[in-house]
VEXGU-105359 format. One record per residue (C-alpha): chain; residue number from 0; x, y, z; residue in one letter. Coordinates in pm, 1 decimal, decimal comma. Example, Ala and Ser with C-alpha at 12.3 -4.5 7.8 and 13.67 -1.06 7.14 Angstrom:
BEGIN
rec kette: A | nr: 0 | x: 1230,0 | y: -450,0 | z: 780,0 | rest: A $
rec kette: A | nr: 1 | x: 1367,0 | y: -106,0 | z: 714,0 | rest: S $
//
This chain:
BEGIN
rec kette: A | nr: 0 | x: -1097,7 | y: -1740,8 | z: -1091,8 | rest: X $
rec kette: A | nr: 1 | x: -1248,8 | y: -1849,9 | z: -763,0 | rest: X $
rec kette: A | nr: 2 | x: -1183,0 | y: -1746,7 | z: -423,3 | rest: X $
rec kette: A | nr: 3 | x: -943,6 | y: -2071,4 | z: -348,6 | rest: X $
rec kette: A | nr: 4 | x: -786,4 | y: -2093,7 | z: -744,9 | rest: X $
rec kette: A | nr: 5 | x: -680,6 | y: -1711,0 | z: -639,2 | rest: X $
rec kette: A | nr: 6 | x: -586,9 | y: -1842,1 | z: -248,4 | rest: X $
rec kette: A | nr: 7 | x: -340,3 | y: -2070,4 | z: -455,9 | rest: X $
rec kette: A | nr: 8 | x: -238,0 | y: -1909,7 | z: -695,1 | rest: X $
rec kette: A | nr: 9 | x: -80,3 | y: -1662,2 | z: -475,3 | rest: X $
rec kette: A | nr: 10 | x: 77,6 | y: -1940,3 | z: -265,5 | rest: X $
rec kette: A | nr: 11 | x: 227,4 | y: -2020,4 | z: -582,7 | rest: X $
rec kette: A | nr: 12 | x: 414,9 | y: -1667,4 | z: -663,7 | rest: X $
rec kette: A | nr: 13 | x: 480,2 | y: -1618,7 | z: -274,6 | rest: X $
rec kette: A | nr: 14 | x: 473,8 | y: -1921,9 | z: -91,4 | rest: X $
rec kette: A | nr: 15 | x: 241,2 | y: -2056,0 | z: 188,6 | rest: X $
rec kette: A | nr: 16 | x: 454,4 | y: -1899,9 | z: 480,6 | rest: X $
rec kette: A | nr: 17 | x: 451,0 | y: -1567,5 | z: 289,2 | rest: X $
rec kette: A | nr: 18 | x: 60,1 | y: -1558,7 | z: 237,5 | rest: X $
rec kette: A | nr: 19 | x: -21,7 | y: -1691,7 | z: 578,3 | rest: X $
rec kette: A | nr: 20 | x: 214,6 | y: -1385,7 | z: 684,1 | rest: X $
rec kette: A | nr: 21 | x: 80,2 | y: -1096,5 | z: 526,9 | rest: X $
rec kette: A | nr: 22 | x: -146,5 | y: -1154,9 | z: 340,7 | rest: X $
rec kette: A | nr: 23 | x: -604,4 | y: -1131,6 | z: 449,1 | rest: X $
rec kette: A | nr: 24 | x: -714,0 | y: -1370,4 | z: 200,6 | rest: X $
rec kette: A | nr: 25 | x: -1109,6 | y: -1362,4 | z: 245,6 | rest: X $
rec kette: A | nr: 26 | x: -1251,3 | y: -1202,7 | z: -49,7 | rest: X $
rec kette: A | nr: 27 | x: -915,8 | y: -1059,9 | z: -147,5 | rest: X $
rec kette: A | nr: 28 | x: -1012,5 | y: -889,2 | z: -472,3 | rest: X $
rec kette: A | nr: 29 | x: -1246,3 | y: -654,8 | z: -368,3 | rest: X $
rec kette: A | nr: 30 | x: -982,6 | y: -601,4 | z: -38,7 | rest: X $
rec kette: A | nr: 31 | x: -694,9 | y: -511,8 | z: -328,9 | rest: X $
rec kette: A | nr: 32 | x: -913,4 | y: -286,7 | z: -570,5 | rest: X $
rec kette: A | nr: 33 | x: -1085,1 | y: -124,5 | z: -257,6 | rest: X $
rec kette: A | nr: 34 | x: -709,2 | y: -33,6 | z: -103,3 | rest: X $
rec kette: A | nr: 35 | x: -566,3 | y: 17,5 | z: -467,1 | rest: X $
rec kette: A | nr: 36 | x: -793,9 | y: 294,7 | z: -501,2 | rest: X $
rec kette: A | nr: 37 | x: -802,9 | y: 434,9 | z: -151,8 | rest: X $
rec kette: A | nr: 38 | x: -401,1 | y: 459,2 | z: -160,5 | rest: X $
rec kette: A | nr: 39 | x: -465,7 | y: 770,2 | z: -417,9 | rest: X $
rec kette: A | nr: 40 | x: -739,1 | y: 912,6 | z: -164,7 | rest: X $
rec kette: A | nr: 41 | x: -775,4 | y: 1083,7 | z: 172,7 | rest: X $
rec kette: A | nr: 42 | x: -835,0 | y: 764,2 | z: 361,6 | rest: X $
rec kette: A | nr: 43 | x: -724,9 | y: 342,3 | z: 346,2 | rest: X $
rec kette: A | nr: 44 | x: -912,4 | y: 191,7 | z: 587,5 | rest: X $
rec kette: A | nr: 45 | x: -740,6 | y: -82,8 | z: 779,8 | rest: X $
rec kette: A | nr: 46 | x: -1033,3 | y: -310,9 | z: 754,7 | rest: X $
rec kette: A | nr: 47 | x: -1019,8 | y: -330,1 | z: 341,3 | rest: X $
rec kette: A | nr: 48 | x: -677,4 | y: -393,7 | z: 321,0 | rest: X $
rec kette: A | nr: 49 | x: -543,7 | y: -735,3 | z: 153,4 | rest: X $
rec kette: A | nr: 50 | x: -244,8 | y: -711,9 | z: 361,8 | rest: X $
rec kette: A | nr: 51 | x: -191,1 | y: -749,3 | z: 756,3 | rest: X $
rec kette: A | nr: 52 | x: -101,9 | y: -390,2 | z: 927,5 | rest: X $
rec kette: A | nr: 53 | x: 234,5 | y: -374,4 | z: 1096,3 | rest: X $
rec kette: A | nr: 54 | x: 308,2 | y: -500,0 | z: 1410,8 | rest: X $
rec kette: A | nr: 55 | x: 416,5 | y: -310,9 | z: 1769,1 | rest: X $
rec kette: A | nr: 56 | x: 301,5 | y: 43,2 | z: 1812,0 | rest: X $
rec kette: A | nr: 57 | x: 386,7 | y: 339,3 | z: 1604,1 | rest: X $
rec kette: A | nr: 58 | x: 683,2 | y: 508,1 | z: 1764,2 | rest: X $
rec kette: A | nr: 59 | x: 744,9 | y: 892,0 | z: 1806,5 | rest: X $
rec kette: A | nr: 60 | x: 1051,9 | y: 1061,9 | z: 1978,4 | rest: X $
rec kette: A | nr: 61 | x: 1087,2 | y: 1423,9 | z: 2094,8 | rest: X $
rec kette: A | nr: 62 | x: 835,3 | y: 1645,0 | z: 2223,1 | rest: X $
rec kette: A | nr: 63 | x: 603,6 | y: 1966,0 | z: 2156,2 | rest: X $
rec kette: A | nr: 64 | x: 642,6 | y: 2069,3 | z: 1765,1 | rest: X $
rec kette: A | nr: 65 | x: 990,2 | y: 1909,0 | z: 1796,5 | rest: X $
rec kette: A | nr: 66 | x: 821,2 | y: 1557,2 | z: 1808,6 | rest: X $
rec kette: A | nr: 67 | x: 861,3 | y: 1304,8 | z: 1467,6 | rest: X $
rec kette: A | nr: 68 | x: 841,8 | y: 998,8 | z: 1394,2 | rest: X $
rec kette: A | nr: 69 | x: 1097,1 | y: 790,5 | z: 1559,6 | rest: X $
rec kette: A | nr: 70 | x: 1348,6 | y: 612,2 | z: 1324,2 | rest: X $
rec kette: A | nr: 71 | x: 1328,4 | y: 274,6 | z: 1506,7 | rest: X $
rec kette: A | nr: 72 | x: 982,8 | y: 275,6 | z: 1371,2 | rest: X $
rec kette: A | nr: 73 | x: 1062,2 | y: 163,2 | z: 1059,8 | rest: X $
rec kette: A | nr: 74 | x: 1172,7 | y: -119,7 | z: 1203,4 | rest: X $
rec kette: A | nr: 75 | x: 747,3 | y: -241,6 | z: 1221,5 | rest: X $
rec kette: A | nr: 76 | x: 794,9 | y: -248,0 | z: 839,2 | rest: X $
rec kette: A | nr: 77 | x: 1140,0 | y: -456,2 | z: 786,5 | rest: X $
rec kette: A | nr: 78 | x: 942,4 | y: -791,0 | z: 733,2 | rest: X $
rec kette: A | nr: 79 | x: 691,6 | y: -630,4 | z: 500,4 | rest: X $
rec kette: A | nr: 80 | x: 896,9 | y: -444,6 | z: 277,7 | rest: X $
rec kette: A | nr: 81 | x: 1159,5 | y: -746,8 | z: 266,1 | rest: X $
rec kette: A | nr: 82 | x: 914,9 | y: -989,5 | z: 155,5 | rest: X $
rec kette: A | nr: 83 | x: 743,3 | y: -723,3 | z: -123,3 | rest: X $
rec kette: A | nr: 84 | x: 1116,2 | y: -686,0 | z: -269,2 | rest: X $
rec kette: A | nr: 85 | x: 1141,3 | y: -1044,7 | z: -312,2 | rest: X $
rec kette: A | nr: 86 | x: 826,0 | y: -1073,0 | z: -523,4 | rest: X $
rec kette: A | nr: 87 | x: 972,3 | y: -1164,1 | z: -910,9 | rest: X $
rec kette: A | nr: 88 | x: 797,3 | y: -833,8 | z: -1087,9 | rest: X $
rec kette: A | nr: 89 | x: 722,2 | y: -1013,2 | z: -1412,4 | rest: X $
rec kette: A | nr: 90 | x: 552,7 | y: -1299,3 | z: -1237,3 | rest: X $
rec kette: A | nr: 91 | x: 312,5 | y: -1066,3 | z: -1007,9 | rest: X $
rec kette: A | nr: 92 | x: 172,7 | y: -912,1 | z: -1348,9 | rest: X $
rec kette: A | nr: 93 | x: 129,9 | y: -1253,6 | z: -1471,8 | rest: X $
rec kette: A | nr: 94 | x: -77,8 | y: -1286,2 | z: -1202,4 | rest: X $
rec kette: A | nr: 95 | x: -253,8 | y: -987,6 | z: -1177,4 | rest: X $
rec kette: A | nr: 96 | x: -287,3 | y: -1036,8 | z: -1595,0 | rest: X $
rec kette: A | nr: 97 | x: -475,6 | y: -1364,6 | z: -1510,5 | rest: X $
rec kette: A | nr: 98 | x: -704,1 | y: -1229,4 | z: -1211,3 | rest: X $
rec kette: A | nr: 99 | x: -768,3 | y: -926,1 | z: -1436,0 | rest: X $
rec kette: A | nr: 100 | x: -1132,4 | y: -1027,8 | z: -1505,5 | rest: X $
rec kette: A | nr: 101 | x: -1221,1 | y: -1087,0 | z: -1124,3 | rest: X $
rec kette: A | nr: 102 | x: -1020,8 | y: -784,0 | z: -1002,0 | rest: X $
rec kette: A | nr: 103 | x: -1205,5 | y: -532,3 | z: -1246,8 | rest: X $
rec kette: A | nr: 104 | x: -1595,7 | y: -706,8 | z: -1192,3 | rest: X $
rec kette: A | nr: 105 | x: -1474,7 | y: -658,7 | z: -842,4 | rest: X $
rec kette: A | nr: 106 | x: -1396,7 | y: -268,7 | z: -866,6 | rest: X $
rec kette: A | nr: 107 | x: -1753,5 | y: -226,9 | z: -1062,1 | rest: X $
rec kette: A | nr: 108 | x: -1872,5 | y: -343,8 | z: -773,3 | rest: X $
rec kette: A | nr: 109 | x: -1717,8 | y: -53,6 | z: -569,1 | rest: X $
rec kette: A | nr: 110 | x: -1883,5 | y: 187,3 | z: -808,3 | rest: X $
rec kette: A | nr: 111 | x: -1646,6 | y: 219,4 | z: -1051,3 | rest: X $
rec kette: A | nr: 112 | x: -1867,1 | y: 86,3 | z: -1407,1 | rest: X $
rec kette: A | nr: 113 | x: -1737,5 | y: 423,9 | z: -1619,1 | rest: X $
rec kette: A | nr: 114 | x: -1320,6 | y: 297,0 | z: -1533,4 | rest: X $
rec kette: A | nr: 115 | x: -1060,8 | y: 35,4 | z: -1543,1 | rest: X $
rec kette: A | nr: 116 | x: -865,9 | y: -78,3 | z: -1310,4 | rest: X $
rec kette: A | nr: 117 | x: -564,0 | y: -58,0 | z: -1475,4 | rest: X $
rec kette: A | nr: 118 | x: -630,2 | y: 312,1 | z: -1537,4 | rest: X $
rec kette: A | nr: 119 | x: -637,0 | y: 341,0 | z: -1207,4 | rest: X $
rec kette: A | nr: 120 | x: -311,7 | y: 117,4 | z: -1123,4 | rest: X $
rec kette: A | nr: 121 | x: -104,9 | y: 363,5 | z: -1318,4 | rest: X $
rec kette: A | nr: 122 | x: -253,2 | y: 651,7 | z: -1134,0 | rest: X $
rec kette: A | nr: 123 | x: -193,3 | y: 544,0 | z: -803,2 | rest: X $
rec kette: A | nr: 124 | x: 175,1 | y: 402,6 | z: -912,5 | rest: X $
rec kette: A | nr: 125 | x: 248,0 | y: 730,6 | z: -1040,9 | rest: X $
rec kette: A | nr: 126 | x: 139,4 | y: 874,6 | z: -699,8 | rest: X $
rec kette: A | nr: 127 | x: 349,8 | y: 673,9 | z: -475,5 | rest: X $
rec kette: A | nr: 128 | x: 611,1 | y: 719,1 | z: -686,0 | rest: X $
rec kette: A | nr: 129 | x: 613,1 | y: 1114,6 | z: -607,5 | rest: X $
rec kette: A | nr: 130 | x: 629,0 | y: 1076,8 | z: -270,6 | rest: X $
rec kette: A | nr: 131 | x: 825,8 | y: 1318,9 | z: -135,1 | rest: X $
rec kette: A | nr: 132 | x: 1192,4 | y: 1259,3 | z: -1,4 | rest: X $
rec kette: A | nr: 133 | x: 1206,2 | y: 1507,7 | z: 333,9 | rest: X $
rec kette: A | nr: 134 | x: 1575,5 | y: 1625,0 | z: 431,0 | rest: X $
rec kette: A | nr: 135 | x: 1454,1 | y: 1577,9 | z: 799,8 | rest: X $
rec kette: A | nr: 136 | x: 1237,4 | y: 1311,7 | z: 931,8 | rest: X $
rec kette: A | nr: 137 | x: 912,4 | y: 1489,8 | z: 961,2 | rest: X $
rec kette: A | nr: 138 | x: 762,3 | y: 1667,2 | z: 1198,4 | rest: X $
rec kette: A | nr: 139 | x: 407,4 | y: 1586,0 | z: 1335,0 | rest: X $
rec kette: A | nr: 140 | x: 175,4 | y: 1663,5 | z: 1586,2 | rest: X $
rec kette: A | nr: 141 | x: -68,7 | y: 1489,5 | z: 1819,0 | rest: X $
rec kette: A | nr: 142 | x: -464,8 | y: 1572,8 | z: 1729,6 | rest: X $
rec kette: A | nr: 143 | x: -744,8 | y: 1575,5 | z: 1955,9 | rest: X $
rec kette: A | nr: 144 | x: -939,2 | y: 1233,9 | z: 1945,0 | rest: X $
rec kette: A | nr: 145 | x: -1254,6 | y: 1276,1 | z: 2149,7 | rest: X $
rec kette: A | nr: 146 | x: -1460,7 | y: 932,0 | z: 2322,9 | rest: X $
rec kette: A | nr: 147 | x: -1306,9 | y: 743,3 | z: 2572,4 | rest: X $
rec kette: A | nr: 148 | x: -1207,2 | y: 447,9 | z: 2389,0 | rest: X $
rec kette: A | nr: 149 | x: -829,2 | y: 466,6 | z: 2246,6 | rest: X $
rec kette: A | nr: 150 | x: -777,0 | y: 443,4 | z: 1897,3 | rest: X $
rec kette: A | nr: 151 | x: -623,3 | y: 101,8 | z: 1775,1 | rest: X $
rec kette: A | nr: 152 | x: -416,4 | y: 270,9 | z: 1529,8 | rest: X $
rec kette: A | nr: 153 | x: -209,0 | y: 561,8 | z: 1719,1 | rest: X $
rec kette: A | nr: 154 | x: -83,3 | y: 679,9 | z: 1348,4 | rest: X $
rec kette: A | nr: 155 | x: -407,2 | y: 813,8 | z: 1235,3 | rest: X $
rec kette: A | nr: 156 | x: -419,9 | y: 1068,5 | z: 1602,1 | rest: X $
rec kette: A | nr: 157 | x: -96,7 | y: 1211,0 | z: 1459,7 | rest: X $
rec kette: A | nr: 158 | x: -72,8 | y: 1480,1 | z: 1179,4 | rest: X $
rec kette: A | nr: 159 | x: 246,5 | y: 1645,5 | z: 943,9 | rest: X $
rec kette: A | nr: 160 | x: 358,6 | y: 2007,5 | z: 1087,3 | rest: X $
rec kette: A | nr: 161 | x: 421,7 | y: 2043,1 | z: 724,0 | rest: X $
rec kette: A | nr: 162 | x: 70,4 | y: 2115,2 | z: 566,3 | rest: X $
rec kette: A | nr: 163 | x: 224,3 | y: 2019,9 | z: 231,6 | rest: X $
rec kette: A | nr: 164 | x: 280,6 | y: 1649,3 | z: 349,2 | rest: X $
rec kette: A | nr: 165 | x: -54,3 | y: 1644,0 | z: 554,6 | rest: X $
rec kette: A | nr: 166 | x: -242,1 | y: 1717,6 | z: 222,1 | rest: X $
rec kette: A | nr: 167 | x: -56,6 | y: 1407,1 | z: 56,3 | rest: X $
rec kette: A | nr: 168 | x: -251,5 | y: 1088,5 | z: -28,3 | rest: X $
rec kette: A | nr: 169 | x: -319,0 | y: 802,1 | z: 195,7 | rest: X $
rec kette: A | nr: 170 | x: -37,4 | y: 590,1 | z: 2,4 | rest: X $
rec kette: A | nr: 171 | x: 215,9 | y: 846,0 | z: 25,7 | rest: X $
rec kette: A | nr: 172 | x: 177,1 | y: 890,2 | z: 407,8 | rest: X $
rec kette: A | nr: 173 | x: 243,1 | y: 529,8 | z: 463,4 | rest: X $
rec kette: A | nr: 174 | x: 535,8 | y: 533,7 | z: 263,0 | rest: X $
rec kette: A | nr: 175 | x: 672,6 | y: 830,8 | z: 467,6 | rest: X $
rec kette: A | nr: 176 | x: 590,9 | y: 627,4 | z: 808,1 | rest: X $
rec kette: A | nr: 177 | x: 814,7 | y: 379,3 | z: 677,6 | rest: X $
rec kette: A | nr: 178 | x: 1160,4 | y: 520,5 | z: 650,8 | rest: X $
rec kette: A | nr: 179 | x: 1353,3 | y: 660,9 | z: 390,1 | rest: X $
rec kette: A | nr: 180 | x: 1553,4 | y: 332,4 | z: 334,1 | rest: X $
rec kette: A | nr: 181 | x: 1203,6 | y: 140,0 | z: 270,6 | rest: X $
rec kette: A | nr: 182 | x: 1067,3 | y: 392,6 | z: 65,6 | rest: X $
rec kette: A | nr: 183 | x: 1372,8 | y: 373,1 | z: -171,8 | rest: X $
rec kette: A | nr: 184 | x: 1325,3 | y: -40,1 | z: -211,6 | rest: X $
rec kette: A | nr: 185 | x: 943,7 | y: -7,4 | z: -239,0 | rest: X $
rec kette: A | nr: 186 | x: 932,2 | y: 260,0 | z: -519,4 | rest: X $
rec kette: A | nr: 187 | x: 1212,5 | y: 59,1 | z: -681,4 | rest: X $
rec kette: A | nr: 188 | x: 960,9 | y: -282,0 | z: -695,0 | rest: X $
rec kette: A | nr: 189 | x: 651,7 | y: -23,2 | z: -815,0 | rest: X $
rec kette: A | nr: 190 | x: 902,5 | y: 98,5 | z: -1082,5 | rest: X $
rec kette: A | nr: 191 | x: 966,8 | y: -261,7 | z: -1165,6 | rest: X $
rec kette: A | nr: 192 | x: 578,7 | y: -342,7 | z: -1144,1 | rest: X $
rec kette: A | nr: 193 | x: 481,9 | y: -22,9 | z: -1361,2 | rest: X $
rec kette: A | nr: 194 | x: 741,9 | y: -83,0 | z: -1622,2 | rest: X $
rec kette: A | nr: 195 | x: 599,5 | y: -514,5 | z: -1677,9 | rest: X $
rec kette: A | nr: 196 | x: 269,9 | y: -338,7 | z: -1630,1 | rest: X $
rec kette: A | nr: 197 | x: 349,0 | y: -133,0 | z: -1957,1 | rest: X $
rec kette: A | nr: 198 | x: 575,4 | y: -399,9 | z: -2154,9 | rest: X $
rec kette: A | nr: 199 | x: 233,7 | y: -668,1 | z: -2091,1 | rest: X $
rec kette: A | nr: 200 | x: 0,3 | y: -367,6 | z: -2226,3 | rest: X $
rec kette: A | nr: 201 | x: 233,1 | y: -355,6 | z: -2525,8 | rest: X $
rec kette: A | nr: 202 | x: 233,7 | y: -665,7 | z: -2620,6 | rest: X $
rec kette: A | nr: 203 | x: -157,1 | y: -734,0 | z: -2543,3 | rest: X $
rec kette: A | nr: 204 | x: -220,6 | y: -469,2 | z: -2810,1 | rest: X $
rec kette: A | nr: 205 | x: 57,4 | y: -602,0 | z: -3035,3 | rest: X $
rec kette: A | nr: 206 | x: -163,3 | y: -756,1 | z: -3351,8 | rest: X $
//
C-alpha cells in the first residue's frame, strides 16, 4: 500500500474528522511499528507516535510524597479513549491484515529482520493488558530536570513512589496516567483486538 491508499484507507474505518483528530499521518507505518514496540520498552518517544499527544497540561494535586496524579487529569484523555472504543475491532484487523506487508518491511527497517510484527503485537497486548489496577491513585514524585529550558512534556519530570510501577513499561505508565475508568474501556478494545487478532491467525492457517 502507499502512503495515501493507507491515508484513506484509514479515513475509511475512522472517518476524516477522526484521522484529522488524532491521528500523524506522515509516514505512519514506521510511526505505528516504532511506538508498537516502544510501548513494551523503557521509553515512547512523543515524536514517533502515529497518534496526537493529549491536550492541556498534566495535572497533579497534593504536595511532598503525598502528591498524585490529579483525577481531573484524565479528563486530557476523554476524546482519545472515546474515539479508540468506537473503532469496530474486526474491521481494524482487516486493516491491519491488509497493511501487514508495509507495516512488517517497515519494522525491518527499525532493526527488527530476525521478528514479526505480529509476534510482537501479542507481546505488547499482553503487556498492557497486565497493567496494574492501584487501590489508590498513585503516588509520584517530581525529579530533577537540569538546563534551563522546560520540558514540553511535564509527565516525563514526574516518577511512581512505588518502585514497582516506576519499573513498568512505557505502555503501562500511560495507561495508569489515564484513569482507572479509561484503562478499563481501553484494555476491553485490546481484548477485543487480541481475540480478532487470534480468530484471523486461525483462519489464515486454516488449509
Amino acid at each position: 500500500m502507499k502512503p495515501d491508499d493507507i491515508t484513506a484507507a484509514l479515513t475509511r474505518l475512522l472517518g476524516r474528522d477522526a484521522v484529522l483528530k488524532f491521528l500523524e499521518t506522515t509516514d505512519f507505518p514506521r510511526r505505528a511499528v516504532a511506538t508498537l514496540d516502544n510501548l513494551g520498552r523503557e521509553h515512547a518517544p512523543v515524536t514517533a507516535w502515529p497518534v496526537q499527544p493529549a491536550p492541556a497540561r498534566f495535572l497533579t494535586e497534593g504536595e511532598g510524597e503525598a502528591q498524585v496524579i490529579a483525577a481531573r487529569n484524565a479528563a486530557r484523555y476523554a476524546p482519545f479513549v472515546a474515539f479508540v472504543d468506537s473503532i469496530d475491532a474486526a474491521q481494524a484487523v482487516d486493516l491491519y491484515r491488509r497493511m501487514y506487508p508495509v507495516l512488517q518491511q517497515a519494522y525491518r527497517d527499525q532493526g527488527f529482520a530476525n521478528r514479526t510484527l505480529h509476534e510482537r503485537m501479542f507481546e505488547v497486548i499482553d503487556l498492557l493488558l497486565a497493567t496494574p489496577e492501584p487501590a489508590q491513585p498513585p503516588r509520584i514524585t517530581l525529579t530533577e530536570v537540569k538546563g534551563p529550558i522546560p520540558s514540553a512534556r511535564p509527565w516525563v519530570r514526574f516518577e511512581y513512589v512505588d518502585p514497582n510501577l516506576q519499573r513498568l513499561a512505557a505502555g503501562q505508565k500511560i495507561l495508569l496516567r489515564m484513569g482507572p475508568e479509561h484503562r478499563k474501556v481501553l484494555k476491553a478494545k485490546l481484548r477485543a483486538f487480541r481475540q480478532q487478532l487470534l480468530q484471523a491467525s486461525t483462519e489464515t492457517s486454516r488449509p
